[in-house]
KOLVEX-243306 format. One line per 2 residues: their letters; for each residue x, z, y of C-alpha. Coordinates in Angstrom, 2 decimals, always signed. Last residue first. Example, Ala and Ser with C-alpha at 12.3 -4.5 7.8 and 13.67 -1.06 7.14 Angstrom:
sa	+13.67:+7.14:-1.06  +12.30:+7.80:-4.50 $
This chain:
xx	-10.71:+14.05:+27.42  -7.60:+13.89:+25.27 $
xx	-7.43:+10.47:+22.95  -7.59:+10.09:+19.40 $
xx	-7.77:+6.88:+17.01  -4.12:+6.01:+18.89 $
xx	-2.37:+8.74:+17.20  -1.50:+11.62:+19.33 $
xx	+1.64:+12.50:+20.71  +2.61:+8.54:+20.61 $
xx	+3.20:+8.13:+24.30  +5.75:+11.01:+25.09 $
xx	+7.37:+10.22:+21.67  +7.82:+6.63:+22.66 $
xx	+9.39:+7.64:+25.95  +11.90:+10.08:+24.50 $
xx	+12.71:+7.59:+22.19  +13.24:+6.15:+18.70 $
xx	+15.34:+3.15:+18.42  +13.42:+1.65:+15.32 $
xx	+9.88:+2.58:+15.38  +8.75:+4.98:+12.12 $
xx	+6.71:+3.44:+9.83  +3.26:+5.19:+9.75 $
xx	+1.85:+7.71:+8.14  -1.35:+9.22:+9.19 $
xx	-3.23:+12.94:+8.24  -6.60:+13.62:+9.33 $
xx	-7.69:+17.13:+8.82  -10.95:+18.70:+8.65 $
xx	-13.76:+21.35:+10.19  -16.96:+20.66:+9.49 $
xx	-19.29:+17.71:+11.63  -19.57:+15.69:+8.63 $
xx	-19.92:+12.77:+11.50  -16.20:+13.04:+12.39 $
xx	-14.79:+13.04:+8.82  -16.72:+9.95:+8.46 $
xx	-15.05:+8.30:+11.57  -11.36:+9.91:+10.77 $
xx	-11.99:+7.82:+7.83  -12.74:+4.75:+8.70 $
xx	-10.47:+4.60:+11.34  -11.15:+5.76:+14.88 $
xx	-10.92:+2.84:+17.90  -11.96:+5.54:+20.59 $
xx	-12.45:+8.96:+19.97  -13.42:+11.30:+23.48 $
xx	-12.28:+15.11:+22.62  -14.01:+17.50:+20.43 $
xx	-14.74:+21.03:+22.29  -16.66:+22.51:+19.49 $
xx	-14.47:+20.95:+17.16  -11.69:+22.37:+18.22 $
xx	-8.64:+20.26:+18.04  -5.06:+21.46:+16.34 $
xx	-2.00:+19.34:+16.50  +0.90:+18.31:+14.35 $
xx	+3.37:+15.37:+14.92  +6.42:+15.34:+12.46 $
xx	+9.17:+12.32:+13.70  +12.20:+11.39:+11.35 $
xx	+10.42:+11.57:+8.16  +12.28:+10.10:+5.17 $
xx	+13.82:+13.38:+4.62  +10.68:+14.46:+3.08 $
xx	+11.33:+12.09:-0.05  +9.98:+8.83:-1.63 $
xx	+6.67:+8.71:+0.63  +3.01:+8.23:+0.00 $
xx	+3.34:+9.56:-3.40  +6.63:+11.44:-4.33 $
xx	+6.10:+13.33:-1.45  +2.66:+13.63:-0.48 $
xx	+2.02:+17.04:-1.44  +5.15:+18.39:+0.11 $
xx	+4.42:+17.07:+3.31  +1.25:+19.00:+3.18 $
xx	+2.70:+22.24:+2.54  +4.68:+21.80:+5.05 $
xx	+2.36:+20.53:+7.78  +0.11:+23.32:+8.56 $
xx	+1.93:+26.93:+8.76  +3.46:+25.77:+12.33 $
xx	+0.09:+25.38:+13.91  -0.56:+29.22:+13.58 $
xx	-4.67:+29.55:+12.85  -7.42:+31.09:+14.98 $
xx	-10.65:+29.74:+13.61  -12.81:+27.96:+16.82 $
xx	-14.16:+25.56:+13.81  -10.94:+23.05:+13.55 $
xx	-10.07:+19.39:+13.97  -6.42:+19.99:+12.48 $
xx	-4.39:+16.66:+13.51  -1.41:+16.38:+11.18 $
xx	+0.60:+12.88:+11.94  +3.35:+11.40:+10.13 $
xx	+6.12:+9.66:+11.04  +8.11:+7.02:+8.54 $
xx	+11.71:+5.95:+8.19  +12.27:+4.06:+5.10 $
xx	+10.25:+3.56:+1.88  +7.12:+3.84:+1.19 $
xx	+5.81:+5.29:-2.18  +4.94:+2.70:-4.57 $
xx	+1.28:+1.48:-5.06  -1.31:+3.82:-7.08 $
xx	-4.13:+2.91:-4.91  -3.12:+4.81:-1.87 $
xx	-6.57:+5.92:-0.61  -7.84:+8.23:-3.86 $
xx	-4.27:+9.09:-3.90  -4.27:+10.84:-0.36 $
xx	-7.02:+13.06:-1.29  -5.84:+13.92:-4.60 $
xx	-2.59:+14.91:-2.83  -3.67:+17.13:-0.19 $
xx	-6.31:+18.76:-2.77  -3.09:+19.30:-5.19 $
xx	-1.43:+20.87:-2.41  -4.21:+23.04:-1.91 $
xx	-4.02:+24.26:-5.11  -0.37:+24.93:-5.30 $
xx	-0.73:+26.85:-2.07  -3.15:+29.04:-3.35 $
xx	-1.14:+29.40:-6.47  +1.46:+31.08:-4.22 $
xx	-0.54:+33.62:-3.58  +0.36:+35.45:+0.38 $
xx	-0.21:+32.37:+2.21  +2.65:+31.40:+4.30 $
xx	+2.89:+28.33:+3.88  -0.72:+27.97:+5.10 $
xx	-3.64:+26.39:+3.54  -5.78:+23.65:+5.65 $
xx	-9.09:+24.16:+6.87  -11.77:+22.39:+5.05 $
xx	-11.90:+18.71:+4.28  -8.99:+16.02:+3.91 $
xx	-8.93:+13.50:+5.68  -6.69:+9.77:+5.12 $
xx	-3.95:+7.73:+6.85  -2.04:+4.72:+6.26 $
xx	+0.18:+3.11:+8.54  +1.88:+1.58:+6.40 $
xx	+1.64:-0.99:+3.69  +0.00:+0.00:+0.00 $
């Protein structure tokens, strides 16, 4: 399957630091069900990719930096050869209650949207050559999702 590809999962996301390990396991294996429904069974990717985490949440208080780990981990091997593939990791949290304008939304991110409970979308995407201060600047959000 060619990049950019990106997916939801439902629910709020599982933290790395959750106290049972077999809670991350599981949602790991939610993370990578979800993805492999999408991917078809094609090779991972290969090369310099980015990835974007954008929690659409309920109002639940949750630390950003807990949510892409255990994510990254689930698609490795499947999406993507190896985490050291990734050269730019975007992660952001939206309340749902507060949802910002969506313009151009995938598929996906669309029917996430209309469930109306809380979700992620995640998006890979070959990583531009040259990387910049200017690209990152303009790129902090995927292009399905723009602030208000």
């Amino acid at each position: 399957m060619a990049l950019p590809f990106d997916f939801t999962v439902l629910g709020p996301p599982v933290s790395q630091q959750a106290r049972r390990a077999e809670r991350i396991a599981e949602w790991q294996q939610t993370v990578t069900h979800a993805a492999a429904q999408l991917w078809n069974g094609s090779p991972p990717a290969e090369g310099a990719v980015t990835v974007s985490v954008i929690y659409f949440h309920d109002g639940r208080r949750f630390d950003l930096d807990n949510i892409p780990k255990p994510i990254l981990d689930a698609l490795k091997g499947l999406v993507f050869s190896d985490d050291n593939q990734i050269t730019t990791l975007v992660c952001r949290k939206l309340n749902l209650d507060a949802l910002p304008r969506v313009s151009s939304t995938s598929r996906a991110l669309n029917e996430a949207i209309d469930n109306g409970r809380q979700f992620l979308h995640i998006t890979v995407e070959n990583a531009p050559e040259g990387e910049a201060i200017s690209w990152y600047q303009t790129q902090l959000l995927p292009k399905a999702v723009l602030p208000p």
